[in-house]
PyMOL Python script that loads the backbone (N, CA, C, O; Angstrom):
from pymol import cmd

cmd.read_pdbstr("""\
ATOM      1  N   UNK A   1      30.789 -95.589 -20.681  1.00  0.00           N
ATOM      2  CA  UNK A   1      30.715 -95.918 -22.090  1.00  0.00           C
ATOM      3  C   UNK A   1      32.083 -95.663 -22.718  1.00  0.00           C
ATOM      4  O   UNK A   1      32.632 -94.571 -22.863  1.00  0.00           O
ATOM      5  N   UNK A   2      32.511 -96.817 -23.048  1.00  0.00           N
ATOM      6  CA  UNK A   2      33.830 -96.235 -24.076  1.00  0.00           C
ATOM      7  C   UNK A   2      33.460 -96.216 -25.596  1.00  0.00           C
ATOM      8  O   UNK A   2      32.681 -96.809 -26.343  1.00  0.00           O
ATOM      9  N   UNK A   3      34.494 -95.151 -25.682  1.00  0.00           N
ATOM     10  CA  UNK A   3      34.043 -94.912 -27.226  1.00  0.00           C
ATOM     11  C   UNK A   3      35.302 -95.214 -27.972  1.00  0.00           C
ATOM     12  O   UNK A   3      36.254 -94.660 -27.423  1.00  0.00           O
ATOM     13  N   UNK A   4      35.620 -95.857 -28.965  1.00  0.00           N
ATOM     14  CA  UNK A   4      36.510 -95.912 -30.002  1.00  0.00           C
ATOM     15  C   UNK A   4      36.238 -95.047 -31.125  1.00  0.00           C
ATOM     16  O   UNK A   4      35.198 -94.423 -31.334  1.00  0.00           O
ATOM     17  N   UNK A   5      37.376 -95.079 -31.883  1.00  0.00           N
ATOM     18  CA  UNK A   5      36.980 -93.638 -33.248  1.00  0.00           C
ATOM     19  C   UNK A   5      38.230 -94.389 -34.307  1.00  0.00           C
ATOM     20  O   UNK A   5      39.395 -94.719 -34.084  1.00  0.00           O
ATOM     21  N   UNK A   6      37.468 -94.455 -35.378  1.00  0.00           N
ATOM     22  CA  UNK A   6      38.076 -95.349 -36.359  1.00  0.00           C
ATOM     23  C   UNK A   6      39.148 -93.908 -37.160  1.00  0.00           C
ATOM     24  O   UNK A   6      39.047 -92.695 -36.975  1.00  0.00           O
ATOM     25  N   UNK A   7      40.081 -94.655 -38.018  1.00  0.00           N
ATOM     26  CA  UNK A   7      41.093 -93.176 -38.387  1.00  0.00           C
ATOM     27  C   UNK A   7      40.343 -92.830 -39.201  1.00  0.00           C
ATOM     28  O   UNK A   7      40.655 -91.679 -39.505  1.00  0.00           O
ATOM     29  N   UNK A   8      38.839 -93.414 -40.199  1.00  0.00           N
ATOM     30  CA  UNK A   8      38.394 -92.442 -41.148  1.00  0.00           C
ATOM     31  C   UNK A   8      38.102 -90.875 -40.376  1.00  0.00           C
ATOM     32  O   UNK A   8      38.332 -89.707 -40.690  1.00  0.00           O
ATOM     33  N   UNK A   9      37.461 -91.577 -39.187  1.00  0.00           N
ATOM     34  CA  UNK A   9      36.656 -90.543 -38.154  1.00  0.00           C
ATOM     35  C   UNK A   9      37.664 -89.815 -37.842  1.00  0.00           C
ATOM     36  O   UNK A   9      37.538 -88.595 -37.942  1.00  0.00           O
ATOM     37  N   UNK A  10      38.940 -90.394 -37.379  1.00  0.00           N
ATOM     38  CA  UNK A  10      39.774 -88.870 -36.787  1.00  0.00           C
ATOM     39  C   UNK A  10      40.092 -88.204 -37.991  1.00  0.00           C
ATOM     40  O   UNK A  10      39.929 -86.985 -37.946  1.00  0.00           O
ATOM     41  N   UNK A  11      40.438 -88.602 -38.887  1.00  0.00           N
ATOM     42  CA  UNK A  11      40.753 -87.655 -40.149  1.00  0.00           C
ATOM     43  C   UNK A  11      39.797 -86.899 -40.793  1.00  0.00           C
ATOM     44  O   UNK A  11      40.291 -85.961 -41.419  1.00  0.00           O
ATOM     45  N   UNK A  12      38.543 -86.988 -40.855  1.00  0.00           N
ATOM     46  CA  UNK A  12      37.539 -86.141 -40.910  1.00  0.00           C
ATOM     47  C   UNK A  12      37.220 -85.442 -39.763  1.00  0.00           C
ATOM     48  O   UNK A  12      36.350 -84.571 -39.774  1.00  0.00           O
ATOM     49  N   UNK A  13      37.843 -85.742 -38.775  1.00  0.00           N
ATOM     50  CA  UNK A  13      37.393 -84.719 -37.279  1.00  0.00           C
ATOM     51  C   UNK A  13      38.742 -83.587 -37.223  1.00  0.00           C
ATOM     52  O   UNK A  13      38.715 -82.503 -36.639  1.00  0.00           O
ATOM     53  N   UNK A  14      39.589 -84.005 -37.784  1.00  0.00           N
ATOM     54  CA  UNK A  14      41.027 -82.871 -37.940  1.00  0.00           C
ATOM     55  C   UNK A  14      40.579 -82.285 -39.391  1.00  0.00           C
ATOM     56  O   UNK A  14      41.357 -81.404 -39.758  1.00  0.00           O
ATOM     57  N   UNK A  15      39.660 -82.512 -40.195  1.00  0.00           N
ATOM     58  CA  UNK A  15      39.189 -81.340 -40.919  1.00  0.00           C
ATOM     59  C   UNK A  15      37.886 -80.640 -40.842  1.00  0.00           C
ATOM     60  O   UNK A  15      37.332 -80.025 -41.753  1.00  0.00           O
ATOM     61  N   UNK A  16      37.292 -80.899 -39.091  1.00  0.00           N
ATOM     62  CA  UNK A  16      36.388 -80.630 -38.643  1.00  0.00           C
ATOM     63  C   UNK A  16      36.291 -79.045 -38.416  1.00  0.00           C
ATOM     64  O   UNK A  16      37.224 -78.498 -37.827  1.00  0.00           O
ATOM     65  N   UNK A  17      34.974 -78.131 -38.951  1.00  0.00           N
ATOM     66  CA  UNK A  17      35.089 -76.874 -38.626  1.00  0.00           C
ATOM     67  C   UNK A  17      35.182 -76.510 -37.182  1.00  0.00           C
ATOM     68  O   UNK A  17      34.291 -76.780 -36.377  1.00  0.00           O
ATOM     69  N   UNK A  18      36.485 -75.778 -36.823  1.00  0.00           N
ATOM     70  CA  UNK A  18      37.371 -75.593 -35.947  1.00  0.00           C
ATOM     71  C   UNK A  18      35.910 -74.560 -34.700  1.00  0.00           C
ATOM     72  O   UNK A  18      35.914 -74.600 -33.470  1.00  0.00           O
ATOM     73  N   UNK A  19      35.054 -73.911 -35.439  1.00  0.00           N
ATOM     74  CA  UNK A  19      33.725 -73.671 -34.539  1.00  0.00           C
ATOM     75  C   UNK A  19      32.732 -74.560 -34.043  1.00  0.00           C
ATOM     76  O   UNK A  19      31.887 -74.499 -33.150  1.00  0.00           O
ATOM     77  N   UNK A  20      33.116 -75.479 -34.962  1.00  0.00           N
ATOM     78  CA  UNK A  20      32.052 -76.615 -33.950  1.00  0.00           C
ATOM     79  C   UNK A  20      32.384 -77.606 -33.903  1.00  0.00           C
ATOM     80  O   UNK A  20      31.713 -78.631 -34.024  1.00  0.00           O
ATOM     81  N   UNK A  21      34.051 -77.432 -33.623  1.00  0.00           N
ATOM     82  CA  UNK A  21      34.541 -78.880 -32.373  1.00  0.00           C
ATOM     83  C   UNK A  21      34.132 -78.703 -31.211  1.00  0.00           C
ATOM     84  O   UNK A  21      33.999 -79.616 -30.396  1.00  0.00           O
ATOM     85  N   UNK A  22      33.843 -77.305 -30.959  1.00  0.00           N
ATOM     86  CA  UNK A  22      33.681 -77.093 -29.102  1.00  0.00           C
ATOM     87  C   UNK A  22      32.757 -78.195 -29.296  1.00  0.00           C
ATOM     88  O   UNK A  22      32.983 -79.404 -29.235  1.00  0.00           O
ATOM     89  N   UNK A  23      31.514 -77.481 -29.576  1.00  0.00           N
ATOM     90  CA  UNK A  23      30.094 -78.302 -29.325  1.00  0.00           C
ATOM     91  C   UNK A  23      30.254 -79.988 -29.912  1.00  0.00           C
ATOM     92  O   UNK A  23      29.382 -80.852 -29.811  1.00  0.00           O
ATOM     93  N   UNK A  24      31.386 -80.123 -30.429  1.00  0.00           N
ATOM     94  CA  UNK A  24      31.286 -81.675 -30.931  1.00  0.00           C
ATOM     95  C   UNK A  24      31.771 -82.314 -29.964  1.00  0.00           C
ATOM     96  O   UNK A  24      31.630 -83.530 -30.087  1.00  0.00           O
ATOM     97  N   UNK A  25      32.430 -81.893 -28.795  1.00  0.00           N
ATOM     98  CA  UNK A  25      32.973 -82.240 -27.764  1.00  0.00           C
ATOM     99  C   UNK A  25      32.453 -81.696 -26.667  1.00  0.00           C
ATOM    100  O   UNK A  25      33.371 -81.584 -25.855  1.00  0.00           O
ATOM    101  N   UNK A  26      31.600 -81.360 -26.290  1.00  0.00           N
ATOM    102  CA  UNK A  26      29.853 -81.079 -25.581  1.00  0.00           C
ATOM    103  C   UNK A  26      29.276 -81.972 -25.926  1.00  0.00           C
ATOM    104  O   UNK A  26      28.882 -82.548 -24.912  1.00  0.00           O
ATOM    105  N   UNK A  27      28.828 -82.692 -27.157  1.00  0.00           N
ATOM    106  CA  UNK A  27      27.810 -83.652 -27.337  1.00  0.00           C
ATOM    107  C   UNK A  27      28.292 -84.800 -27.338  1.00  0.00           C
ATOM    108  O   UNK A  27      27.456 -85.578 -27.798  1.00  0.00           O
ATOM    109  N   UNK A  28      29.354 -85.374 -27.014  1.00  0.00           N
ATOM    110  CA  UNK A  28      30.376 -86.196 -26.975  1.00  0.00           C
ATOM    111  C   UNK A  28      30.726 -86.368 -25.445  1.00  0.00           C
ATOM    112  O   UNK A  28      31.325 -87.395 -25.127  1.00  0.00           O
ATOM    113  N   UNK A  29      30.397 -85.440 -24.467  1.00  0.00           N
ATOM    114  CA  UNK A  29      30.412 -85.873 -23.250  1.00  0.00           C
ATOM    115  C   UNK A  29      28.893 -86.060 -22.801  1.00  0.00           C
ATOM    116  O   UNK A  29      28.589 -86.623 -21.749  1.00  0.00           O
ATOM    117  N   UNK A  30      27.935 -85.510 -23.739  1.00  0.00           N
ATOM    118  CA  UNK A  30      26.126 -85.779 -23.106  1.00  0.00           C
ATOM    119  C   UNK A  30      26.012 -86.909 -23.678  1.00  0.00           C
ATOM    120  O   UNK A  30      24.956 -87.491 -23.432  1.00  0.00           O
ATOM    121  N   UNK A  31      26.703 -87.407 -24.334  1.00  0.00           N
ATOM    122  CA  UNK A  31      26.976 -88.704 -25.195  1.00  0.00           C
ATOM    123  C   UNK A  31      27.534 -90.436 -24.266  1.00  0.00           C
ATOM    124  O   UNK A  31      27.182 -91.613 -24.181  1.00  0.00           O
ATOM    125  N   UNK A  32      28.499 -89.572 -23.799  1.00  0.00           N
ATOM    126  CA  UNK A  32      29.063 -90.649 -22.840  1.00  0.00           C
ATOM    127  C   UNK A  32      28.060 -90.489 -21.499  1.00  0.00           C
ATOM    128  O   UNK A  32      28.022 -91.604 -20.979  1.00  0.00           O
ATOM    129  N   UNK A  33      27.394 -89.730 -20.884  1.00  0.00           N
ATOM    130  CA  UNK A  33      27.418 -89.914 -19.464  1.00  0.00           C
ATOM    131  C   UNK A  33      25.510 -89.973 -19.714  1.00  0.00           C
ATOM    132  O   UNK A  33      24.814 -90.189 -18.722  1.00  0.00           O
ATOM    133  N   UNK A  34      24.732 -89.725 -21.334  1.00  0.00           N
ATOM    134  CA  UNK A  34      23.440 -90.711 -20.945  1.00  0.00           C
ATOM    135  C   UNK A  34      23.207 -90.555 -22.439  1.00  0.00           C
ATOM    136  O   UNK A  34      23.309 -89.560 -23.156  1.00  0.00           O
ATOM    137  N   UNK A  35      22.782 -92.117 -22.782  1.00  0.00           N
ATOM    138  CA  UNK A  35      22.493 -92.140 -24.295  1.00  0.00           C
ATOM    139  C   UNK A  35      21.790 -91.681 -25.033  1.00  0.00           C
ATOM    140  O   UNK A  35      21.882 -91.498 -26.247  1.00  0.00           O
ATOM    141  N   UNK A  36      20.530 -91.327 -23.847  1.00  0.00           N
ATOM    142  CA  UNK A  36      19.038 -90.928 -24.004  1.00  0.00           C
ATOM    143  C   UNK A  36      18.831 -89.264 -23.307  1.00  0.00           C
ATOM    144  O   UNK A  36      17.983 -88.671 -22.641  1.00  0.00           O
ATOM    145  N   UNK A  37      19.874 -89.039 -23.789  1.00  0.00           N
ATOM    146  CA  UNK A  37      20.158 -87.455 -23.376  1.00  0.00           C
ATOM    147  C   UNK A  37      19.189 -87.034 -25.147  1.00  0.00           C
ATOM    148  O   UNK A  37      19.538 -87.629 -26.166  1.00  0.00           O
ATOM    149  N   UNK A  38      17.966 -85.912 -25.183  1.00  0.00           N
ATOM    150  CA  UNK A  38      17.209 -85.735 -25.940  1.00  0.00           C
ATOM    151  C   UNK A  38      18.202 -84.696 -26.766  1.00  0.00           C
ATOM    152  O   UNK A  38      18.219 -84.673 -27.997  1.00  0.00           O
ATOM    153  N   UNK A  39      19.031 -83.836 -25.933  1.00  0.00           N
ATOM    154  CA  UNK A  39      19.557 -83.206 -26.727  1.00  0.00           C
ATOM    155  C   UNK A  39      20.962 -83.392 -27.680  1.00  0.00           C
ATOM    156  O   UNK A  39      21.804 -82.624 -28.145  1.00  0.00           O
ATOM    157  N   UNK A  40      20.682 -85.076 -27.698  1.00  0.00           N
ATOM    158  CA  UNK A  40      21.658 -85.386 -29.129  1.00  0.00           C
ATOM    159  C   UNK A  40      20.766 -85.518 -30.028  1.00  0.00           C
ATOM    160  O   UNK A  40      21.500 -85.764 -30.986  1.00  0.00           O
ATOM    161  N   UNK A  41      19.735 -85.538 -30.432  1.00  0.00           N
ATOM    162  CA  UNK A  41      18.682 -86.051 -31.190  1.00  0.00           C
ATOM    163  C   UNK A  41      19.477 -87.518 -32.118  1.00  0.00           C
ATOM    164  O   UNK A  41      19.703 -87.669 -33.318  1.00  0.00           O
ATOM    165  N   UNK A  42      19.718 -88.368 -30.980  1.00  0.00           N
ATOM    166  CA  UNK A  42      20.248 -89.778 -31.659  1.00  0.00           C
ATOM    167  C   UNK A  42      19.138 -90.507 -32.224  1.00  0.00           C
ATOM    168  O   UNK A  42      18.009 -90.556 -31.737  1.00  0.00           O
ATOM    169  N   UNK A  43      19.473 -90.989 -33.130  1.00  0.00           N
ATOM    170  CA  UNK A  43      18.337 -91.850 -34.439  1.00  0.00           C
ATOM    171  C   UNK A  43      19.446 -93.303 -35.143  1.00  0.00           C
ATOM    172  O   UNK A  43      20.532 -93.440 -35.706  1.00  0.00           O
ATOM    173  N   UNK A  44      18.290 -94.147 -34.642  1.00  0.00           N
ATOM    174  CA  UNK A  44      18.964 -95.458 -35.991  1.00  0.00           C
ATOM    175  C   UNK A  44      18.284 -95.136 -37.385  1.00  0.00           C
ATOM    176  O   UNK A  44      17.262 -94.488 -37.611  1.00  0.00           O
ATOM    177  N   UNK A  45      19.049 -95.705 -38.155  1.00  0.00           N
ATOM    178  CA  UNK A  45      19.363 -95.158 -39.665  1.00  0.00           C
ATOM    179  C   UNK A  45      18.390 -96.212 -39.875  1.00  0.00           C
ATOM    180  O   UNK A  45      18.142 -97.149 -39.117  1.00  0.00           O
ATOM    181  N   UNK A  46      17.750 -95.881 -41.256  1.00  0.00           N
ATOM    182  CA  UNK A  46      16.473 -96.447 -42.241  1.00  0.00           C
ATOM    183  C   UNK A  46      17.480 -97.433 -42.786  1.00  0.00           C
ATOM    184  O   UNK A  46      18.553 -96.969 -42.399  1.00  0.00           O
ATOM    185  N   UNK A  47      17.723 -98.490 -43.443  1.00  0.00           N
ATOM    186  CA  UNK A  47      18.889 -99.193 -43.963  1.00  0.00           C
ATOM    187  C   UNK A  47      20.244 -99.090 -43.971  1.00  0.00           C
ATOM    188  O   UNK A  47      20.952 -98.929 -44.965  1.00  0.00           O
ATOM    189  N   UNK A  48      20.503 -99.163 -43.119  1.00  0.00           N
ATOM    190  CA  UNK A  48      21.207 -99.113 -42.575  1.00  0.00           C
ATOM    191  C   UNK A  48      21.659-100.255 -41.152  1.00  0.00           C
ATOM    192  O   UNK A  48      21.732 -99.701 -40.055  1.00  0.00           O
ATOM    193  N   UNK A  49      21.890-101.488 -41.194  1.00  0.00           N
ATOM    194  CA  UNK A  49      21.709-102.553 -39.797  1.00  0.00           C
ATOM    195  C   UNK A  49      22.560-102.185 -38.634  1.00  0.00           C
ATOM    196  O   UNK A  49      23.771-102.284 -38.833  1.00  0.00           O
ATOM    197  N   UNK A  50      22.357-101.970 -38.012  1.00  0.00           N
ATOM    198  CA  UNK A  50      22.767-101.184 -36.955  1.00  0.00           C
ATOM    199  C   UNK A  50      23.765 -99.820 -35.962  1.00  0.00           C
ATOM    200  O   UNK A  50      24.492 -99.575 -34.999  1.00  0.00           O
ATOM    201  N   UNK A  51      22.959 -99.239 -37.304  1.00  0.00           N
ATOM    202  CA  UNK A  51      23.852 -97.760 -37.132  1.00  0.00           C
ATOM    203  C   UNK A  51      23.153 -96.492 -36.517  1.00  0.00           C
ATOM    204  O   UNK A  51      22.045 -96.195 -36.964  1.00  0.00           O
ATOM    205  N   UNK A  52      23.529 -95.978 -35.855  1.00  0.00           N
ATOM    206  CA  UNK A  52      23.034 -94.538 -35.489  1.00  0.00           C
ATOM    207  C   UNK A  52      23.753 -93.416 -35.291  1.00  0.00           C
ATOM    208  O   UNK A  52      24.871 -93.350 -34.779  1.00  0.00           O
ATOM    209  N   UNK A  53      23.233 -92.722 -35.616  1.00  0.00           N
ATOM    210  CA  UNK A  53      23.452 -90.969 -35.452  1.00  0.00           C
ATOM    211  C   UNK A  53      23.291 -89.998 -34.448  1.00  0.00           C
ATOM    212  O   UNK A  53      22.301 -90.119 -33.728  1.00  0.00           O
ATOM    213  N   UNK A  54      23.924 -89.228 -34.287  1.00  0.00           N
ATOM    214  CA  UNK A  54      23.435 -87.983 -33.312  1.00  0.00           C
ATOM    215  C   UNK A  54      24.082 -86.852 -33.586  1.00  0.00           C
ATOM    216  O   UNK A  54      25.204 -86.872 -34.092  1.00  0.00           O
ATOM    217  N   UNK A  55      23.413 -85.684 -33.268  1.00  0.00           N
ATOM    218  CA  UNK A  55      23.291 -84.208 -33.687  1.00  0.00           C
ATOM    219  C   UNK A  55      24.746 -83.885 -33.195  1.00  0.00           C
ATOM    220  O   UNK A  55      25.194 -84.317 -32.134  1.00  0.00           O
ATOM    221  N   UNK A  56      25.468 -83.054 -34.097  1.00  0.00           N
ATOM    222  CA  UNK A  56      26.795 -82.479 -33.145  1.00  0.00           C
ATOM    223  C   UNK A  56      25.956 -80.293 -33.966  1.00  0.00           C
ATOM    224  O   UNK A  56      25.872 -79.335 -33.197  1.00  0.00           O
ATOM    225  N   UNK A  57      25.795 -80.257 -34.563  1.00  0.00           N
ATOM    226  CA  UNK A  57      24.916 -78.843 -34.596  1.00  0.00           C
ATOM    227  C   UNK A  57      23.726 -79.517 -35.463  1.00  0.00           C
ATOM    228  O   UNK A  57      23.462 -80.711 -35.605  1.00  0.00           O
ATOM    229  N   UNK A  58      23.025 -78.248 -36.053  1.00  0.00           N
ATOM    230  CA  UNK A  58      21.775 -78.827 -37.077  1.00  0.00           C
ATOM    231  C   UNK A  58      22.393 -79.111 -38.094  1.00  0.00           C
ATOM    232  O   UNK A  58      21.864 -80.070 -38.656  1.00  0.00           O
ATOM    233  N   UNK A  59      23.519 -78.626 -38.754  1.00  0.00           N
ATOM    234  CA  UNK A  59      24.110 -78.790 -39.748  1.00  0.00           C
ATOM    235  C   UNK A  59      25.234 -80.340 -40.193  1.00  0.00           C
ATOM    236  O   UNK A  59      25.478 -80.873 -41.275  1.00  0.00           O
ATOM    237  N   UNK A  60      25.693 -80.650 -38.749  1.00  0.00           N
ATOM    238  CA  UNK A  60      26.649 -82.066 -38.591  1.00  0.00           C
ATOM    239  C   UNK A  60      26.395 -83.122 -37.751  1.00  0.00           C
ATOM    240  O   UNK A  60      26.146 -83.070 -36.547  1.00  0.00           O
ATOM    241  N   UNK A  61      26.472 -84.058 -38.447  1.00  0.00           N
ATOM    242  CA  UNK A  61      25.995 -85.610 -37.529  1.00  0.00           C
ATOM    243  C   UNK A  61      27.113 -86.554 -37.376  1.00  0.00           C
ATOM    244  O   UNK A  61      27.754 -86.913 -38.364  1.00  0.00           O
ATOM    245  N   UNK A  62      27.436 -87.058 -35.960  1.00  0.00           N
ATOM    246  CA  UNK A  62      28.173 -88.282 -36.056  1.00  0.00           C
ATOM    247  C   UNK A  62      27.454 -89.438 -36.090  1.00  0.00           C
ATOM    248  O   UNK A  62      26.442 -89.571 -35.401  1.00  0.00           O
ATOM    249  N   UNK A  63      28.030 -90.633 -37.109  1.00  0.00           N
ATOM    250  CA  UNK A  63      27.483 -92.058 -37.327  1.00  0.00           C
ATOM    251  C   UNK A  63      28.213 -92.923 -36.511  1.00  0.00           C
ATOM    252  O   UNK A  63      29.429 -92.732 -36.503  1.00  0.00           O
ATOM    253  N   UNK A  64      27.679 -94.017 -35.677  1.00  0.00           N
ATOM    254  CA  UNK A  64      28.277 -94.726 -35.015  1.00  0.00           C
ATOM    255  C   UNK A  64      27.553 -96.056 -35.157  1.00  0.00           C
ATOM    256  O   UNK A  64      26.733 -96.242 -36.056  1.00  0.00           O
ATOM    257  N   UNK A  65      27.975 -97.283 -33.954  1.00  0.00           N
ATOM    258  CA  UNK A  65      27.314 -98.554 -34.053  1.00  0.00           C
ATOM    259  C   UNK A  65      28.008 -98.754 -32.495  1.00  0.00           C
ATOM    260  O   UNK A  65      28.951 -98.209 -31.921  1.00  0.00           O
ATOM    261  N   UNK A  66      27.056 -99.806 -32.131  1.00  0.00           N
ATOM    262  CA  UNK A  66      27.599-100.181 -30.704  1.00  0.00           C
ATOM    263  C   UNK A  66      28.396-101.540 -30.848  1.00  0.00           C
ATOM    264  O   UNK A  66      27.864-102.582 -31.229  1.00  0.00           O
ATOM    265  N   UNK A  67      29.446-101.442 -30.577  1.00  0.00           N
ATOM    266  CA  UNK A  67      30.264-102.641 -30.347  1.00  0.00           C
ATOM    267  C   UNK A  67      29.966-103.721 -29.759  1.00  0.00           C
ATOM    268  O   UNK A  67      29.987-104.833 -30.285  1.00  0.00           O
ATOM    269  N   UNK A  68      29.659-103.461 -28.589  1.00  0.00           N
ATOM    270  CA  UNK A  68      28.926-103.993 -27.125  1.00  0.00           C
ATOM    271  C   UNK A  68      28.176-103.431 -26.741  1.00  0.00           C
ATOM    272  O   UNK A  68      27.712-102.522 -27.430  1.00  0.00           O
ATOM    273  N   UNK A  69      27.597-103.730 -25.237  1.00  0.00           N
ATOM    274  CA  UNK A  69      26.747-103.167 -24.423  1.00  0.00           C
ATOM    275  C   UNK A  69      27.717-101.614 -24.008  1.00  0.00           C
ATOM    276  O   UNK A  69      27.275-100.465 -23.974  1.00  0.00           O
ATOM    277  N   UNK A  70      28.964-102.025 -23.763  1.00  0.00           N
ATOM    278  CA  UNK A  70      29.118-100.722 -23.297  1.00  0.00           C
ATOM    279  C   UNK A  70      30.237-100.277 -24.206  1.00  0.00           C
ATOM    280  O   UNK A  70      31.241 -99.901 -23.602  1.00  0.00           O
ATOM    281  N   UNK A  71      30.279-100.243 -25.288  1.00  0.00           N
ATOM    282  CA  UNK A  71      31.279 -99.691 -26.057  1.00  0.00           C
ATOM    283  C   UNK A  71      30.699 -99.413 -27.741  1.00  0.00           C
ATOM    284  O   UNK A  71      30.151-100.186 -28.528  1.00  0.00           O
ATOM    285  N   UNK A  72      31.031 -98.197 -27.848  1.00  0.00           N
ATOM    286  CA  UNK A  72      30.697 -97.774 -29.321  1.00  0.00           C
ATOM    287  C   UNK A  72      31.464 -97.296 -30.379  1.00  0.00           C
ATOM    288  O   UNK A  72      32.272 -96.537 -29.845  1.00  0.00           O
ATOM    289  N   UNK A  73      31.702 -97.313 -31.788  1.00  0.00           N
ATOM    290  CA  UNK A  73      32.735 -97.321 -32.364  1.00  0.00           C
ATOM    291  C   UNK A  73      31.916 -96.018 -33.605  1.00  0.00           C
ATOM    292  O   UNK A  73      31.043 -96.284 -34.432  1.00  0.00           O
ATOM    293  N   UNK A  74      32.515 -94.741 -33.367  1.00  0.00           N
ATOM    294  CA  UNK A  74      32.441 -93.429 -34.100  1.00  0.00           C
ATOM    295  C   UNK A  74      33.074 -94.062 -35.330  1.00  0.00           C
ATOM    296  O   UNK A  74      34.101 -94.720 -35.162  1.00  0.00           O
ATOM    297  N   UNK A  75      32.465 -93.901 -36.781  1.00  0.00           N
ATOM    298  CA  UNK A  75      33.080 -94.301 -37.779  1.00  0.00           C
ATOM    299  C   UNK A  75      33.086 -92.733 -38.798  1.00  0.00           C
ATOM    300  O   UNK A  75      34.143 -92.447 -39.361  1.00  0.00           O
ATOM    301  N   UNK A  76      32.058 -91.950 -38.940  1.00  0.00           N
ATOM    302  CA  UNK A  76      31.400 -90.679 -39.654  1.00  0.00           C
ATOM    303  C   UNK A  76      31.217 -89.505 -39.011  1.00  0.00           C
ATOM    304  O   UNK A  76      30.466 -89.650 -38.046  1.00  0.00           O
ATOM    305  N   UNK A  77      31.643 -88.287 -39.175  1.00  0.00           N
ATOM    306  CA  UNK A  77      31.493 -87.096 -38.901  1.00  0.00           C
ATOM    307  C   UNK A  77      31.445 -85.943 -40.027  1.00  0.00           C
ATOM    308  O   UNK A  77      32.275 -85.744 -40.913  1.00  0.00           O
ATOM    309  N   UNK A  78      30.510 -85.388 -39.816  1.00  0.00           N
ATOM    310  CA  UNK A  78      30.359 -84.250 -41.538  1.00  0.00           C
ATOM    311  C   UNK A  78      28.976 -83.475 -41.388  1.00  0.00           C
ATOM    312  O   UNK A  78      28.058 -83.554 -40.572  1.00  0.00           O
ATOM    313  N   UNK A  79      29.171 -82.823 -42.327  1.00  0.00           N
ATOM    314  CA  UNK A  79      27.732 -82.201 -42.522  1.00  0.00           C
ATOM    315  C   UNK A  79      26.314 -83.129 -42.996  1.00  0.00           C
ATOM    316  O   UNK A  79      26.622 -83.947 -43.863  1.00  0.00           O
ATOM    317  N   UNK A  80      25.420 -83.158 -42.764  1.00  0.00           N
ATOM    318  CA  UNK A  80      24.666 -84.282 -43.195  1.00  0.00           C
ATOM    319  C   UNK A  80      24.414 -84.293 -44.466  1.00  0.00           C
ATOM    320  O   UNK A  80      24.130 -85.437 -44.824  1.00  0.00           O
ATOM    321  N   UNK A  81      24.387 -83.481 -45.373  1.00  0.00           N
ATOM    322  CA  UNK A  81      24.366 -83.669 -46.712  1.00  0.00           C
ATOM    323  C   UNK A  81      25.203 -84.635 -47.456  1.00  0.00           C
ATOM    324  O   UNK A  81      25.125 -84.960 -48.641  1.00  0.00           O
ATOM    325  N   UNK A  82      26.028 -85.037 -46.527  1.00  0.00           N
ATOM    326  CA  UNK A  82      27.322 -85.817 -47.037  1.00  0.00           C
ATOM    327  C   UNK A  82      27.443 -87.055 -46.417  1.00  0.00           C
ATOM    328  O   UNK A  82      27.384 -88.097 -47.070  1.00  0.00           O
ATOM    329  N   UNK A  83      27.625 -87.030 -45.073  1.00  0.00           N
ATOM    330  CA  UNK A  83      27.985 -87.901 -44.524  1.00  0.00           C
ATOM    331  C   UNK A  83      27.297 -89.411 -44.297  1.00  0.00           C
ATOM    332  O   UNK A  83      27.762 -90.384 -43.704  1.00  0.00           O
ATOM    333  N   UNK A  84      25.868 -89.228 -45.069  1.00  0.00           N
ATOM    334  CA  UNK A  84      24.948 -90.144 -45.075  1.00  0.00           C
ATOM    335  C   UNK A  84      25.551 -91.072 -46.270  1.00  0.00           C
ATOM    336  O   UNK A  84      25.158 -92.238 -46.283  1.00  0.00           O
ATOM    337  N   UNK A  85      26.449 -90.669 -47.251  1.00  0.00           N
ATOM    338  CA  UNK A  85      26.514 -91.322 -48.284  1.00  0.00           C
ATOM    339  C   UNK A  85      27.431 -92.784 -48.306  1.00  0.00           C
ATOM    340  O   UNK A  85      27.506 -93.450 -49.338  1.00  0.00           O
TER     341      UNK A  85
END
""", "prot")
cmd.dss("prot")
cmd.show_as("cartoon", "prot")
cmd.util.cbc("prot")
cmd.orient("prot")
């Protein structure tokens, strides 16, 4: 799976809390190697046309969309209170 990451995403990931990049980069490799790994708790979004999410702690979600079959493009990273907006 390749993943692309748009610069909103890296610039919100370089003001990412510096304690849970580890694990954002843990769920980012259970990410790449099976989609249907349970412990991202990945979800498509309610209105949203073809976007989904997955857990990086309980507190932060990355938003993405699939490009292709095998390529996905990270656009959102944040706490979920926010990042839904």
């Amino acid at each position: 799976m390749e993943i692309f990451q748009t610069a909103d995403f890296t610039k919100q990931l370089r003001k990412f809390p510096k304690d849970s990049l580890r694990l954002y980069m843990v769920q980012e490799k259970r990410f790449r190697e099976n989609l249907r790994d349970p412990r991202l708790h990945m979800k498509k979004l309610q209105g949203l046309d073809g976007v989904y999410s997955f857990r990086v702690t309980r507190l932060y979600r990355v938003l993405f969309y699939f490009q292709s079959s095998d390529a996905v493009v990270f656009f959102a990273i944040g706490h979920r209170k926010d990042v839904y907006r």
